[in-house]
N, C-alpha and C positions, 0 to 999 in steps of 0.2 A: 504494500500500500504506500503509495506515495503522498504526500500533504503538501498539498499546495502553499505561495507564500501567504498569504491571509488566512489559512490554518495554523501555520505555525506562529504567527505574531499571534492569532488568539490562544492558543495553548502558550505561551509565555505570559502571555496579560493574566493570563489565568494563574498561572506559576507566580509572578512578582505577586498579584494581590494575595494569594493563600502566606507566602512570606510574611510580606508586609502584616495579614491579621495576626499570625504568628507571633509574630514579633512584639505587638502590643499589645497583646493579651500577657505576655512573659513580661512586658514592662507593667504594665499594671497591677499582675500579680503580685511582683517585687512592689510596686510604691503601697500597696492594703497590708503587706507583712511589714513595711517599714513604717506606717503611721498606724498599728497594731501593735508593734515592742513598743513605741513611744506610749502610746496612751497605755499599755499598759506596763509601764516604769511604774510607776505610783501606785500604790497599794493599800489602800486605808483599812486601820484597824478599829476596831472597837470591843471593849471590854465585854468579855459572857456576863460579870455582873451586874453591868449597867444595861444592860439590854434581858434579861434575867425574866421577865414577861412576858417579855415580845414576841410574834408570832413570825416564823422565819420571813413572809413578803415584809414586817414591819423591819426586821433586823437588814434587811436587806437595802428598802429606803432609805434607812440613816448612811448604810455606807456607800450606796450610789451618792446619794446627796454630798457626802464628802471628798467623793471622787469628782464630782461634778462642782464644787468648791475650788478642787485645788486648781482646774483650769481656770476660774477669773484669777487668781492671784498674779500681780505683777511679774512676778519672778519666770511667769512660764514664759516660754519662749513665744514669739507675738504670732505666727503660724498655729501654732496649736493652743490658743489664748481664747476664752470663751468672755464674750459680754453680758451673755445672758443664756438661761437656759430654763426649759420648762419640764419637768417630771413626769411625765404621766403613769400608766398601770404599771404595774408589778405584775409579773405570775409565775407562781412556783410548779417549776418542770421536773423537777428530782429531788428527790430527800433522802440521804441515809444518814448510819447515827452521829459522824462527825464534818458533814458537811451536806449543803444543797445549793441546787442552780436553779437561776431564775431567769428571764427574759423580758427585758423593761423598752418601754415603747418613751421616748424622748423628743424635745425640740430645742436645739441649741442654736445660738449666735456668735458665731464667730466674732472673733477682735479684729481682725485681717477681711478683706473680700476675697483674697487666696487664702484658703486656710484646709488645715490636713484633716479638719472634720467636715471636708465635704468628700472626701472618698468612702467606701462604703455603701449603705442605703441612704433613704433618705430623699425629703424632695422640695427643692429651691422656694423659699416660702416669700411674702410683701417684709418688704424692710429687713433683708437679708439673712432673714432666719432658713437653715434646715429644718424641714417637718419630718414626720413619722421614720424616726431613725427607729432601728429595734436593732439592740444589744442584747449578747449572752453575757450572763456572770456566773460566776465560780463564789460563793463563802464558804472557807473553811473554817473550822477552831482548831487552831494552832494552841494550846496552854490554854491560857488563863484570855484568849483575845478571839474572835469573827476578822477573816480576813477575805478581802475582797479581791477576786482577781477576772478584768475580761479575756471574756476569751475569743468575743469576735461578733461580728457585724452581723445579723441575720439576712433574711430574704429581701 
């Protein structure tokens, strides 16, 4: 079989584009594992006795909340700096006896208009807020503390 020249340029067109999507899917993949270790550097803890009533989505919100805290602080770096942020549901996905994961539906505001909390879900809201992010977490009890850890961006 022989292929004429306007077959072979379209099976190269075809070849460069399947690259090229290759190619940035691999990029992409790497920038979600890179603003993934970053957010989750920080780890908020909180004491088993001061949370001692609480029912794991409550123990959970306190230390989302403090995760979600530590991004307005000045100190964060201004790419991954939050202005504002809104909390919404909690839901408990697993529970065993030293640890449960949950899955919180959020709305954040970046400090930045480039900012590394727009990779992920999530969807470009008025006044440059992200809507409907959904996050996984991890609390474990480490000792005598509830530790928080995400573990990554849902659907």
């Amino acid at each position: 079989m022989v292929l004429k020249e306007g077959e072979i340029m379209d099976k190269k067109r075809v070849i460069v584009t399947l690259l090229l999507l290759a190619l940035t899917a691999v990029a992409c993949r790497r920038e979600v594992a890179r603003v993934g270790s970053q957010t989750t550097g920080y780890s908020p803890t909180v004491s088993v006795q001061a949370v001692s009533k609480a029912t794991p989505e409550e123990i959970a919100r306190r230390l989302i909340t403090l995760w979600l805290d530590h991004y307005k602080s000045p100190s964060v770096k201004a790419q991954e700096r939050l202005a504002a942020y809104e909390l919404g549901e909690i839901r408990l996905t697993e529970q065993k006896e030293e640890s449960f994961a949950v899955n919180a539906t959020l709305a954040v505001k970046p400090a930045e208009a480039l900012s590394d909390w727009m990779a992920g879900n999530g969807a470009p809201g008025a006044g440059g807020w992200i809507r409907d992010k959904f996050l996984f977490f991890q609390i474990s009890r480490e000792g005598s503390v509830y530790r928080l850890q995400v573990l990554g961006t849902g659907p």
